[in-house]
N, C-alpha and C positions, 0 to 999 in steps of 0.2 A: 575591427573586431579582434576579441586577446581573449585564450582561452585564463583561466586564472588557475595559480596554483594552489597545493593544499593550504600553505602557509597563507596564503592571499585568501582564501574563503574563511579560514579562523580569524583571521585579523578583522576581516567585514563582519565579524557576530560582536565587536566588541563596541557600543554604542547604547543608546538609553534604554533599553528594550526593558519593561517591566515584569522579570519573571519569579515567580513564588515556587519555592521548593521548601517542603515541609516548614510553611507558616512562617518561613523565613525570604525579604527578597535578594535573589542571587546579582551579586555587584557586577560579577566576568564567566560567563558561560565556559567561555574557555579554560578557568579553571577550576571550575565545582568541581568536589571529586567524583561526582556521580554525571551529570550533565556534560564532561571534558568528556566520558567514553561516547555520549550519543554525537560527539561534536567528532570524534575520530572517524566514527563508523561512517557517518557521512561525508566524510573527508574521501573515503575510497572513488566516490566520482571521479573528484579533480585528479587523484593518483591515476585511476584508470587511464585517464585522457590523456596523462605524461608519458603512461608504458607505454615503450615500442610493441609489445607483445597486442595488446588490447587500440591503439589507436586506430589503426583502421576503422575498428567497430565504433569506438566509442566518439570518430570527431569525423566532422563533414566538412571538407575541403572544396568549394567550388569558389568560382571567378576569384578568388585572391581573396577569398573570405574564409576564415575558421571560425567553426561553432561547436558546440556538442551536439551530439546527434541527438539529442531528446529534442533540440529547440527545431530541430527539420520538421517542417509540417508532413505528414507521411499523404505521401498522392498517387500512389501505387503498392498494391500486395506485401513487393519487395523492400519498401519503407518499412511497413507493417514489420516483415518478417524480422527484419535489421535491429530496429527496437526493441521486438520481442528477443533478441536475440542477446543484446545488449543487458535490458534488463534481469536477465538470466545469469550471465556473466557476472556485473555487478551484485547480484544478490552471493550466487556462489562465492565471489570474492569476501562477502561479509560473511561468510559463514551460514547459509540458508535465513538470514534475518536482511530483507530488504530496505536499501537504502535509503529509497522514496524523495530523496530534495530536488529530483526534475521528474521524477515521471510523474507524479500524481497531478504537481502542477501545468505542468505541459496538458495531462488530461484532459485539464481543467481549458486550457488557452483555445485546444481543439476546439473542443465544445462549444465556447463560446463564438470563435469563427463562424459554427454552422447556425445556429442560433440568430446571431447578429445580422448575417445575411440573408434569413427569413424574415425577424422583426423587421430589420431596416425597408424592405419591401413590401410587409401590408400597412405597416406603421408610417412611412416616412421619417421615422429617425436616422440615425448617424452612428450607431454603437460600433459599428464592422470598423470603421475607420480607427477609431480609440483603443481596441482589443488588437489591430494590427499594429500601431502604433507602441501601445505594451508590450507587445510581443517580441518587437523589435527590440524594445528597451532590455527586455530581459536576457537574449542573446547576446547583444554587443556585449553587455556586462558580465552574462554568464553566472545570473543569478540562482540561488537556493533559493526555489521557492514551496510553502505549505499553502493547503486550502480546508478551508471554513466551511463546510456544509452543514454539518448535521445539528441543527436547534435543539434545544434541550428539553421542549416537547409541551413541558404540563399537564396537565389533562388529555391523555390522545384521543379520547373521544370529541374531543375540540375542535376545531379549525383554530387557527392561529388569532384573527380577529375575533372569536366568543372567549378567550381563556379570560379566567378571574385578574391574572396578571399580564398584563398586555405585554410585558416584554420575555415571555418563552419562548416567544422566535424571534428574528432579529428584525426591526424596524426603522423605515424611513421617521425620523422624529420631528427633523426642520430641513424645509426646502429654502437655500439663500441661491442668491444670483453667483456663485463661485462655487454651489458644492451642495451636500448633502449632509446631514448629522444623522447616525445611528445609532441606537443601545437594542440591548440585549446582549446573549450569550450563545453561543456555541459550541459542543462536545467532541469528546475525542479526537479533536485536532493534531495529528501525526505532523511530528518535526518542526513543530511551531518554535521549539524553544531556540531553533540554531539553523531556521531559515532568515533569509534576506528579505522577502515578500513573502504576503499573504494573499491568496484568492480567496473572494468570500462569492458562494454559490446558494441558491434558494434549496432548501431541502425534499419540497415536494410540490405538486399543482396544488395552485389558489383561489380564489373563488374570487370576484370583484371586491367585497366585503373585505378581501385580505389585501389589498393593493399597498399598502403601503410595507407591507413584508414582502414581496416582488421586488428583489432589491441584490444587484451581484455590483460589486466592486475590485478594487487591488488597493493594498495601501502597505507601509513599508513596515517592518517587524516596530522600532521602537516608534511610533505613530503615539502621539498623547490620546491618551483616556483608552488606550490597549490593553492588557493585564492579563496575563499567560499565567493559570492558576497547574500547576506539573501534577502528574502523576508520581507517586513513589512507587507505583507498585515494580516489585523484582529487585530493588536498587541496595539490600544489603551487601556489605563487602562480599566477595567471591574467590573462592581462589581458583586460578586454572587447569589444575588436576581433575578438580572435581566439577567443573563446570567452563568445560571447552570454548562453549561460544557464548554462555552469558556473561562470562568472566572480561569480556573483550566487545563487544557488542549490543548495543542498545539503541531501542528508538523509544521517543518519548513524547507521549499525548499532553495534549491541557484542556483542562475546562477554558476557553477563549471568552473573555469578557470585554465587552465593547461598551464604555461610560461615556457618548455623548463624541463619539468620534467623529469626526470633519473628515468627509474624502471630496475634494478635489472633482468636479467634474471629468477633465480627461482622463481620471482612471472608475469612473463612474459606468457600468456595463449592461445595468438595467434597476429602472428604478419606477416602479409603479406600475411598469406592465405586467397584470398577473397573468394573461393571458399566455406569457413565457416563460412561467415560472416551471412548469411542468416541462417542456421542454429541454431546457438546461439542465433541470437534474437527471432528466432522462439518456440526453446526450452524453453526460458526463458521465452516467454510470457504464456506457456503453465502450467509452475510452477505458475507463477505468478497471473493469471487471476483465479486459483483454489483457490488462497493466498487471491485475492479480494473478491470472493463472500463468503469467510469466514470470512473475515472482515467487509462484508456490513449487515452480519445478524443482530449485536446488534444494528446498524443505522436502521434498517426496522422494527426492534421489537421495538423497541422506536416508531417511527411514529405510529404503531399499535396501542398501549400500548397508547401513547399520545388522538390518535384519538376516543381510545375506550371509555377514562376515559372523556375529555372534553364534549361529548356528552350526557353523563351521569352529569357532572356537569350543561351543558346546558339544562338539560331536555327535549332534543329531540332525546334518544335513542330509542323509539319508532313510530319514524318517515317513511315511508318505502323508502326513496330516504339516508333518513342516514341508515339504515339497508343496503341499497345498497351499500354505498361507504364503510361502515365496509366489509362489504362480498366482496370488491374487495381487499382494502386494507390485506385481514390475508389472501385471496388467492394469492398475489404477495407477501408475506414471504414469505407462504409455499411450494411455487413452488420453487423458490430460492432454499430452506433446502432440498428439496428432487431434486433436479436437482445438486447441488455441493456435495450432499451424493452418487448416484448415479456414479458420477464422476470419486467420490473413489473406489466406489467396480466395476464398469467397466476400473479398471487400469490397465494398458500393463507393464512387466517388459521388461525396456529397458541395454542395455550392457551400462556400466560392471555392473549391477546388480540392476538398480534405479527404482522404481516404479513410473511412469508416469502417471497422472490424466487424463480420456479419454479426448480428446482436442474437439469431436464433443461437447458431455454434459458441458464439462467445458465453452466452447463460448456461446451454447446457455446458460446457467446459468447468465451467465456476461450482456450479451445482452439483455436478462428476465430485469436484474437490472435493466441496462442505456436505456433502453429504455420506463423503467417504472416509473423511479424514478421522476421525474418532474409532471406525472399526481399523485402520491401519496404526494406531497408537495400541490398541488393542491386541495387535497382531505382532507387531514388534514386541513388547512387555510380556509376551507369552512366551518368546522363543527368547528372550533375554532370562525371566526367572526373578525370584523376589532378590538377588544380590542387588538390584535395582537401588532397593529401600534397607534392605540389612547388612552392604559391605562395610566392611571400616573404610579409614577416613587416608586422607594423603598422608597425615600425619603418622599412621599408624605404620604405613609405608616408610617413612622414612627413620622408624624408631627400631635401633637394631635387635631391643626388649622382645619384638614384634612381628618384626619383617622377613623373618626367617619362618613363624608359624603361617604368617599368610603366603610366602612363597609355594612351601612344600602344601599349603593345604588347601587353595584357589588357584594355583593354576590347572587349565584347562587342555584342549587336544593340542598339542604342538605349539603352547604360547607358553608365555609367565605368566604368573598370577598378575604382576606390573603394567602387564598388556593389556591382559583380560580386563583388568580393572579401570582401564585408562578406556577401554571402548563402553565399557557398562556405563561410564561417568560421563561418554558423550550419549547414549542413549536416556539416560537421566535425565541430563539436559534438556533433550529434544521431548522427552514424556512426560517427566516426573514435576520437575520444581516449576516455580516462577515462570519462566521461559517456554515450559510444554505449555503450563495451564495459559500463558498467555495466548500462543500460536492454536489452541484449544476453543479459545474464546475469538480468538480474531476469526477461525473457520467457520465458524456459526454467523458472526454478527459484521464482519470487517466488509468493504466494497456493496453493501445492500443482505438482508438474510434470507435464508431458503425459501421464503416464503415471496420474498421478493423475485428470487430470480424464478422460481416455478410460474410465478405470472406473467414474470418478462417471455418467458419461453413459450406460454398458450399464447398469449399476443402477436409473438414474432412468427411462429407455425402458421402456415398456410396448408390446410388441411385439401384442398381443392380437387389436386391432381391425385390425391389416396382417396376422397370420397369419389370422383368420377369410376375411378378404377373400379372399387366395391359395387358401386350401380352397374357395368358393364358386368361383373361377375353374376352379380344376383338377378341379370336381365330386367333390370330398370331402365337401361336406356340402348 
């Protein structure tokens, strides 16, 4: 087993891999000039795992074996916590924008474990064996990998098997004695364009009518009849005055198009049991949404951080309606950090041996976020002020025509205007352009939406021992 380096993960992205970036296809990922930044930002894994500062965390040393720690199957709390820990780390290290080329997939591998070792025992199959075998594969090589889930729907009043176009989810199309063939399509696939592997996961429970959409595999980025359609959104040039972390930092979705793809039996995970399809997406969200609110800490410590310091440049930290929105603002991190901590040490080990994040704590955690996250954009932008949307530009900064009337006439309590302006342009960032609206939209819809997790949460509540209580109060029992 070899950890690989940064330079060793860019080299592995350059192969037939089919990607489209504005109706054009991209020849080397590695040197688009928009696609080469999502190809950096993802590069901070393998750096992490070389810093002395960060290896402990980030690589797991036993019997004469090195891996990353995302590929540890977590079987204890302190797993849990390690990960969440890591995760945090690596995000902070991107700049509050999450790296995601192992955790989501790792998410993915979890889930499938617990899964696999249910199917395999009401079913009689054999899938536990294939996904631990993958698993393996993925470690020793210490692969990128992206996952496939979410179908591009049709009709949502539909089920998968009634849509007018049979391929809006993704389907089994021919069964041969060596494999499987697929079409359809897949949305917002994170980091598809500059991983290694792909997990493909069923999006929702299926009815027996949908069996042949019950369908999870792996298959390798440039796999024939693949076709990675990019997102642009955010990817105008940037300069980094004015744009701190999108200027340097990017991840990037695709519409995922599967034309008649061949996968291989042993990377085959589940095919025709709808009976598991619910399952797995369920399992997965459960890894997954424990993987987000680890990932939303250095996004919420920034907005903190931001709003603490701007108030203080603005000279109205003394104010008590801004004392107020600070005191709500570090009480919506902090509840986050002890609700996804929590998570961790109320973890259930599940068969064959995986430690599972509690799914009550974990939704409400998630739900804490998305449903906070817009009044804390809100809260920040307020005690920032419209310089937000009406300062001048770097430019005007650096023109001596200029740079003397915005010195003397924006600078603010004990800064330069140079400062002042340098911190407005990271709250910008984080609010305003591309990059807020993006992190805007990923809090509403990204890991499952509010609507999703408020049901996960009535589900996973055991009301039992509070309804006993009330009867013993109102003398019912």
């Amino acid at each position: 087993m070899a950890l690989r380096t940064a330079d060793e993960y860019r080299a592995s992205l350059r192969d037939n891999r089919r990607v489209y970036f504005r109706g054009q296809r991209v020849a080397d990922v590695t040197t688009h000039p928009v696609i080469t930044v999502a190809v950096d930002h993802a590069a901070i894994d393998y750096e992490l795992a070389a810093d002395p500062a960060h290896r402990k965390l980030a690589v797991v040393e036993e019997a004469g074996h090195t891996y990353s720690r995302y590929y540890q199957a977590p079987t204890t709390a302190d797993d849990l916590l390690k990960r969440s820990q890591l995760i945090e780390a690596a995000t902070a290290a991107g700049a509050t924008l999450v790296v995601l080329i192992k955790e989501i997939g790792t998410d993915a591998l979890y889930a499938l474990h617990i899964v696999a070792q249910e199917l395999d025992g009401q079913a009689g199959t054999h899938y536990l064996d294939r996904v631990r075998a993958y698993h393996r594969y993925c470690r020793d090589n210490d692969l990128a990998l992206c996952v496939a889930q979410t179908d591009v729907k049709g009709d949502r009043s539909l089920g998968p098997a009634a849509q007018a176009h049979p391929d809006y989810y993704l389907r089994i199309v021919e069964r041969r004695p060596d494999g499987i063939v697929v079409r359809g399509a897949k949305a917002h696939t994170s980091v598809s364009v500059n991983a290694n592997e792909m997990i493909v996961l069923p999006t929702r429970a299926l009815s027996e009518a949908d069996a042949d959409y019950a369908v999870s595999f792996a298959i390798p980025i440039d796999t024939p009849g693949l076709k990675l359609i990019a997102s642009a959104y955010g990817a105008p040039d940037r300069k980094p005055f004015e744009h701190p972390i999108s200027s340097r930092h990017r991840m990037i979705e695709t519409l995922t198009v599967f034309e008649d793809v061949f996968v291989p039996w042993e990377r085959v995970f589940l095919a025709g049991e709808w009976q598991a399809a619910g399952p797995v997406a369920l399992a997965f969200v459960e890894f997954h949404r424990f993987t987000a609110v680890s990932y939303k800490l250095p996004l919420v410590d920034a907005l903190v951080g931001a709003a603490y310091q701007i108030a203080e440049f603005n000279g109205i930290s003394g104010a008590g309606h801004v004392r107020e929105k600070l005191t709500w603002l570090a009480a919506y991190s902090e509840t986050m950090r002890a609700l996804i901590r929590q998570a961790a040490l109320k973890c259930k080990l599940r068969p064959p041996g995986v430690a599972a994040p509690d799914p009550l704590l974990t939704n409400i955690a998630k739900w804490h976020f998305a449903g906070g996250y817009h009044q804390a954009i809100k809260q920040v932008q307020d005690l920032a002020g419209g310089l937000l949307v009406t300062g001048p530009s770097a430019e005007d900064l650096d023109n001596p025509e200029t740079a003397g009337a915005i010195e003397r006439y924006l600078a603010g309590k004990d800064v330069s205007a140079r400062d002042r302006l340098r911190l407005l342009s990271l709250i910008q960032d984080l609010t305003v352009g591309d990059f807020g609206g993006y992190q805007q939209v990923l809090a509403v819809h990204a890991e499952g939406s509010l609507e999703a997790e408020k049901l996960a949460i009535f589900r996973s509540y055991d009301p039992k021992r509070a309804m006993s209580y009330a009867r013993r109060l109102a003398g019912l029992e």
